[in-house]
LOTORPA-892740 format. One record per atom (N, C-alpha, C): residue number from 0; z, y, x; residue in one letter; atom name. Coordinates in steps of 0.2 Angstrom, whole numbers, always signed. Example, Ala and Ser with C-alpha at 12.3 -4.5 7.8 and 13.67 -1.06 7.14 Angstrom:
+-----+-------+-------+-------+---+----+
:   k :    up : north :  east : r :  a :
+-----+-------+-------+-------+---+----+
:   0 :   +39 :   -28 :   +66 : a :  N :
:   0 :   +39 :   -22 :   +62 : a : CA :
:   0 :   +39 :   -16 :   +66 : a :  C :
:   1 :   +35 :   -11 :   +64 : s :  N :
:   1 :   +36 :    -5 :   +68 : s : CA :
:   1 :   +39 :    +0 :   +64 : s :  C :
+-----+-------+-------+-------+---+----+
This chain:
+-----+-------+-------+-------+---+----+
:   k :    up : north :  east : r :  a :
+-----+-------+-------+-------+---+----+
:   0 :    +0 :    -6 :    +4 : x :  N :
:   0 :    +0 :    +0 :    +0 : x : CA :
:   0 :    +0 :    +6 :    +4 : x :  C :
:   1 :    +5 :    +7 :   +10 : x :  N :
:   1 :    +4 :   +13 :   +15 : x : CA :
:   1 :    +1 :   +13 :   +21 : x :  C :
:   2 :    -4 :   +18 :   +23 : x :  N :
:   2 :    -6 :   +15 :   +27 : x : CA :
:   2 :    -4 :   +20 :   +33 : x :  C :
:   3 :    -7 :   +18 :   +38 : x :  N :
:   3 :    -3 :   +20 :   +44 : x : CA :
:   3 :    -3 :   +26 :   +46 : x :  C :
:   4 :    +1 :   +31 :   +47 : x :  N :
:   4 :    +3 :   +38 :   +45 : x : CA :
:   4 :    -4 :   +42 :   +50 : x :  C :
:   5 :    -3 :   +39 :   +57 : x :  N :
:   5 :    -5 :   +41 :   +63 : x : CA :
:   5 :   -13 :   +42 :   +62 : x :  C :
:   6 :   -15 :   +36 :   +58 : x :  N :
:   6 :   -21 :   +37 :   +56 : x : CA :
:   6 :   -23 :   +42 :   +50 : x :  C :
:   7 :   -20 :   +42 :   +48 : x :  N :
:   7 :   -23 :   +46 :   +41 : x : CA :
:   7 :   -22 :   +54 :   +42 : x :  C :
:   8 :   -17 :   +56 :   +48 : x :  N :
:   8 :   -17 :   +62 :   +51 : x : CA :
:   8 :   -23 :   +65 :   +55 : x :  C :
:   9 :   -24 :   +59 :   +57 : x :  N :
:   9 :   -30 :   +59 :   +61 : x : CA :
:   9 :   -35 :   +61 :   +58 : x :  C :
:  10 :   -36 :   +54 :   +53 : x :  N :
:  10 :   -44 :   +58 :   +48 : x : CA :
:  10 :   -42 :   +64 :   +46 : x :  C :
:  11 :   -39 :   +66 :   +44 : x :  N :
:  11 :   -36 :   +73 :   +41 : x : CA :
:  11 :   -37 :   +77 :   +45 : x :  C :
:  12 :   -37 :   +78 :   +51 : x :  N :
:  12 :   -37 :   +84 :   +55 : x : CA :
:  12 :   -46 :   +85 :   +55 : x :  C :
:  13 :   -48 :   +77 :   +58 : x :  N :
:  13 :   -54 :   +79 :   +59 : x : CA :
:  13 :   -59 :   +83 :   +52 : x :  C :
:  14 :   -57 :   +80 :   +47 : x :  N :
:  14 :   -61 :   +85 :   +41 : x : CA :
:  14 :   -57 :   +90 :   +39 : x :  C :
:  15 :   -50 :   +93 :   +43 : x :  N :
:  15 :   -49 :   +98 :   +41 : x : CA :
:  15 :   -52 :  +105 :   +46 : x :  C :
:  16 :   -56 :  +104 :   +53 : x :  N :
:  16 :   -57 :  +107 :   +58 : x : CA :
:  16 :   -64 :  +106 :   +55 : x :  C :
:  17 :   -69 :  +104 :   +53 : x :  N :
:  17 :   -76 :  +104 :   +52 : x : CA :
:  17 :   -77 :  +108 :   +45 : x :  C :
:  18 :   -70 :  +105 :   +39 : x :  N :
:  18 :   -71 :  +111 :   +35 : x : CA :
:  18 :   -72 :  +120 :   +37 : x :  C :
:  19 :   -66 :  +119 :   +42 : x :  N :
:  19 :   -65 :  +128 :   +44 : x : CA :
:  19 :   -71 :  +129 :   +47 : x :  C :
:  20 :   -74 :  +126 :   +49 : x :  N :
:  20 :   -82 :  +128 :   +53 : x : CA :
:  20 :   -86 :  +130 :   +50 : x :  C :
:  21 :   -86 :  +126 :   +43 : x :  N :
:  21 :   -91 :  +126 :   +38 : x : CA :
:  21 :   -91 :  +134 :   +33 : x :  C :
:  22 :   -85 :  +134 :   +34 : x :  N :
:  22 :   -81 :  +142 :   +31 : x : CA :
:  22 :   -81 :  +148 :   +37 : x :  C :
:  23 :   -81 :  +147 :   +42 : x :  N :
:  23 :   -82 :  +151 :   +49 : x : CA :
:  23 :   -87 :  +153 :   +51 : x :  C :
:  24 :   -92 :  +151 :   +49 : x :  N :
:  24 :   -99 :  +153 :   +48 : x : CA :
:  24 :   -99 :  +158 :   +46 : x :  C :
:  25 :   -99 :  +157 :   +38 : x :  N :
:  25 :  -100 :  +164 :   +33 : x : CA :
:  25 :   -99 :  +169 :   +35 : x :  C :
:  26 :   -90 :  +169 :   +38 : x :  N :
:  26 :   -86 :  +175 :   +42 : x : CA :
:  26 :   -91 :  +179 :   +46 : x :  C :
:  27 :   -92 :  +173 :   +54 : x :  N :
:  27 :   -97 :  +175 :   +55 : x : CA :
:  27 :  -104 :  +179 :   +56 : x :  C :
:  28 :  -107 :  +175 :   +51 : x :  N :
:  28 :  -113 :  +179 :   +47 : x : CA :
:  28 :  -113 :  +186 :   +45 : x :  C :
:  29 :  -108 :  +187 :   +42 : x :  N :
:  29 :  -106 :  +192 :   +36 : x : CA :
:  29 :  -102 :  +198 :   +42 : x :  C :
:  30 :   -99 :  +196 :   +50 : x :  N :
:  30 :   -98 :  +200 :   +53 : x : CA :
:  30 :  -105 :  +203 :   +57 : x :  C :
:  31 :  -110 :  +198 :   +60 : x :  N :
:  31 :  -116 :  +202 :   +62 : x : CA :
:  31 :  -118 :  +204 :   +57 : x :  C :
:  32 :  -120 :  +206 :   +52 : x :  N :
:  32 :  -122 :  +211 :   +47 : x : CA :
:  32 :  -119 :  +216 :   +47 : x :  C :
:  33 :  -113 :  +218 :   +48 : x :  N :
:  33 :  -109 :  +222 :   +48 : x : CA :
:  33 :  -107 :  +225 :   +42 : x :  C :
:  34 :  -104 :  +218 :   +38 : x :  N :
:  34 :  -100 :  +221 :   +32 : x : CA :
:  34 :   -92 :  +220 :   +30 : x :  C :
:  35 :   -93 :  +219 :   +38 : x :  N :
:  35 :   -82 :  +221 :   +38 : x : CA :
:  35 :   -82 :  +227 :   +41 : x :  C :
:  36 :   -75 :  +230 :   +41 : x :  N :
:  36 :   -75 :  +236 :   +41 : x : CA :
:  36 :   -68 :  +239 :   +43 : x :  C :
:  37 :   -63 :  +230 :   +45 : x :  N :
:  37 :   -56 :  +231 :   +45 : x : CA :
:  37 :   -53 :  +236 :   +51 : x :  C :
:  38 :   -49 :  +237 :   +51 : x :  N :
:  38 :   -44 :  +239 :   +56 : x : CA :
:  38 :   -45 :  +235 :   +62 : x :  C :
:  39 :   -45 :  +231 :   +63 : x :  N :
:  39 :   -46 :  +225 :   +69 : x : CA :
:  39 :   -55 :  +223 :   +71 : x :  C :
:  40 :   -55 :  +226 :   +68 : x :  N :
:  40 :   -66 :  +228 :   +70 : x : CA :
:  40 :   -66 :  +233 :   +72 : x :  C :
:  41 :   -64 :  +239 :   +70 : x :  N :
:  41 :   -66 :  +245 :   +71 : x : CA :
:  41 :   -59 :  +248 :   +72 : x :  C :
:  42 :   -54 :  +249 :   +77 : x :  N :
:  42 :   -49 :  +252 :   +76 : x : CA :
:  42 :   -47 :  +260 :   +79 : x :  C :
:  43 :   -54 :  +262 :   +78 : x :  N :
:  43 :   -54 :  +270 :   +83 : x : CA :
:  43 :   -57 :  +276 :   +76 : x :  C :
:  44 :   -57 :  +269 :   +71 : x :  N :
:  44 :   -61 :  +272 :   +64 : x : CA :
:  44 :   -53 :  +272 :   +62 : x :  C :
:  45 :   -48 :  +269 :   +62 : x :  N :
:  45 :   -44 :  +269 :   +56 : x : CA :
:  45 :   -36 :  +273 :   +61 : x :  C :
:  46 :   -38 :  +277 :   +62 : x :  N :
:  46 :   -34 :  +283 :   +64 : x : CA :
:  46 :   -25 :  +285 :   +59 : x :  C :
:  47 :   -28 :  +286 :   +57 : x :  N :
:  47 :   -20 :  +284 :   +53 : x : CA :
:  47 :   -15 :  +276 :   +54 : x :  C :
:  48 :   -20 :  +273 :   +51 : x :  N :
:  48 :   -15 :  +268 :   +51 : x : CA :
:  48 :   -14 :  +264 :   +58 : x :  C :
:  49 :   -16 :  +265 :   +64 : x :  N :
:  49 :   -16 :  +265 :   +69 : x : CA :
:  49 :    -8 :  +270 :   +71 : x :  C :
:  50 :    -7 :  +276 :   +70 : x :  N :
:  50 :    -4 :  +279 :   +72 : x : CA :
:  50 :    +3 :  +277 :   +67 : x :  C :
:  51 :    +3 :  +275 :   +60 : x :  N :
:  51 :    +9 :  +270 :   +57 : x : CA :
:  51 :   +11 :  +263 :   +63 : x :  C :
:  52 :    +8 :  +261 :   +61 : x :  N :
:  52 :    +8 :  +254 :   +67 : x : CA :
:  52 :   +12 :  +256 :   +74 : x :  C :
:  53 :    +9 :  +261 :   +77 : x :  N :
:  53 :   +13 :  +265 :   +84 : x : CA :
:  53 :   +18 :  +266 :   +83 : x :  C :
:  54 :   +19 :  +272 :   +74 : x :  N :
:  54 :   +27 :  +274 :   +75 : x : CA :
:  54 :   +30 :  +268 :   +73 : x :  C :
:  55 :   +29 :  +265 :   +69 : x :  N :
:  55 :   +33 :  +255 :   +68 : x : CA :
:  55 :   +37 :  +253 :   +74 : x :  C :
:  56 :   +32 :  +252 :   +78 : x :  N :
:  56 :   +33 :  +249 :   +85 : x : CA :
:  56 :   +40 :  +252 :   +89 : x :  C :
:  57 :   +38 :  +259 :   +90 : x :  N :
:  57 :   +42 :  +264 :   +92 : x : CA :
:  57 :   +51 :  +261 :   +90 : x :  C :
:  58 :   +49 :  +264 :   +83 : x :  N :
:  58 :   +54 :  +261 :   +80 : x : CA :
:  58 :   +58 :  +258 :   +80 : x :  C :
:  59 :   +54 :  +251 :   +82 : x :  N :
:  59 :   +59 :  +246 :   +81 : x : CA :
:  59 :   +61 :  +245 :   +91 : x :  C :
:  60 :   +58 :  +247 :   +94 : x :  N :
:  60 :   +60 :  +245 :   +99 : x : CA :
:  60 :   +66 :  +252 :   +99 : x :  C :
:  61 :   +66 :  +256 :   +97 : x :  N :
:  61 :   +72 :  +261 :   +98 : x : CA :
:  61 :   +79 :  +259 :   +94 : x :  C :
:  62 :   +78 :  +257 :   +91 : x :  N :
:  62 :   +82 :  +255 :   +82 : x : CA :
:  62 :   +83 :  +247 :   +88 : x :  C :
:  63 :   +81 :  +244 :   +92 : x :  N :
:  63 :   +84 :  +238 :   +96 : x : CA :
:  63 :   +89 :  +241 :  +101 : x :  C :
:  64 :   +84 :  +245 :  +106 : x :  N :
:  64 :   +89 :  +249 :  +112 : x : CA :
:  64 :   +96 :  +252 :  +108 : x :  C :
:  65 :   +96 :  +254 :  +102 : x :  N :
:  65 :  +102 :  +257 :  +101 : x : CA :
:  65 :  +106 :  +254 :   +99 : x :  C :
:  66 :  +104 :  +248 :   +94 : x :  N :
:  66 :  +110 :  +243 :   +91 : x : CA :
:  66 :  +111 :  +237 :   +99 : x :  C :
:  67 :  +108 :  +237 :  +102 : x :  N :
:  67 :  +112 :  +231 :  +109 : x : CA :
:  67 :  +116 :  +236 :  +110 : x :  C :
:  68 :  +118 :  +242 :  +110 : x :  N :
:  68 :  +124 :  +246 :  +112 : x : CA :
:  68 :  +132 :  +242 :  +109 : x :  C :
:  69 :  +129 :  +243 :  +101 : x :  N :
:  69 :  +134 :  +242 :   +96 : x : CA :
:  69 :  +138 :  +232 :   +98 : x :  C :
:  70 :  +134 :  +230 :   +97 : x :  N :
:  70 :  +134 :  +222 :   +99 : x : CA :
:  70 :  +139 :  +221 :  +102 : x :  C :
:  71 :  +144 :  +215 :  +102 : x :  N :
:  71 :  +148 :  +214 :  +109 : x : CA :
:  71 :  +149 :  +206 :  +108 : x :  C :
:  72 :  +148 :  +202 :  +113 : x :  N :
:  72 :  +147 :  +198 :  +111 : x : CA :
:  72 :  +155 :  +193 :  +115 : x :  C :
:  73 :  +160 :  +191 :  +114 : x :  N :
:  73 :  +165 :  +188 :  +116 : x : CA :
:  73 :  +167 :  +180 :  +118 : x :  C :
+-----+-------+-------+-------+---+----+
């Protein structure tokens, strides 16, 4: 009735990796046309949220440095 785990992982990867390729194509395609337009394509176009992202960062590294002050550890 069960079959053997190791194998069924196995099949399972390999038609899980061929599917994603089948669908990575599209992507792909649909990038050499030039119909994405994201933040991570183009990130010199998206000026604002680039500068959110920065102060974020900032942020948390400073909001780090200040609470390891508070911290004690015994």
């Amino acid at each position: 009735m069960w079959t053997d785990s190791s194998a069924t992982w196995g099949r399972n990867i390999r038609y899980a990796l061929a599917t994603v390729i089948v669908f990575w194509t599209f992507v792909e395609i649909m990038a050499r046309n030039g119909f994405f337009n994201e933040i991570w394509v183009d990130p010199m176009n998206h000026i604002r949220e680039m500068t959110i992202i920065l102060a974020v960062f900032v942020i948390v590294v400073v909001l780090t440095i200040f609470s390891s002050k508070y911290i004690t550890t015994e």
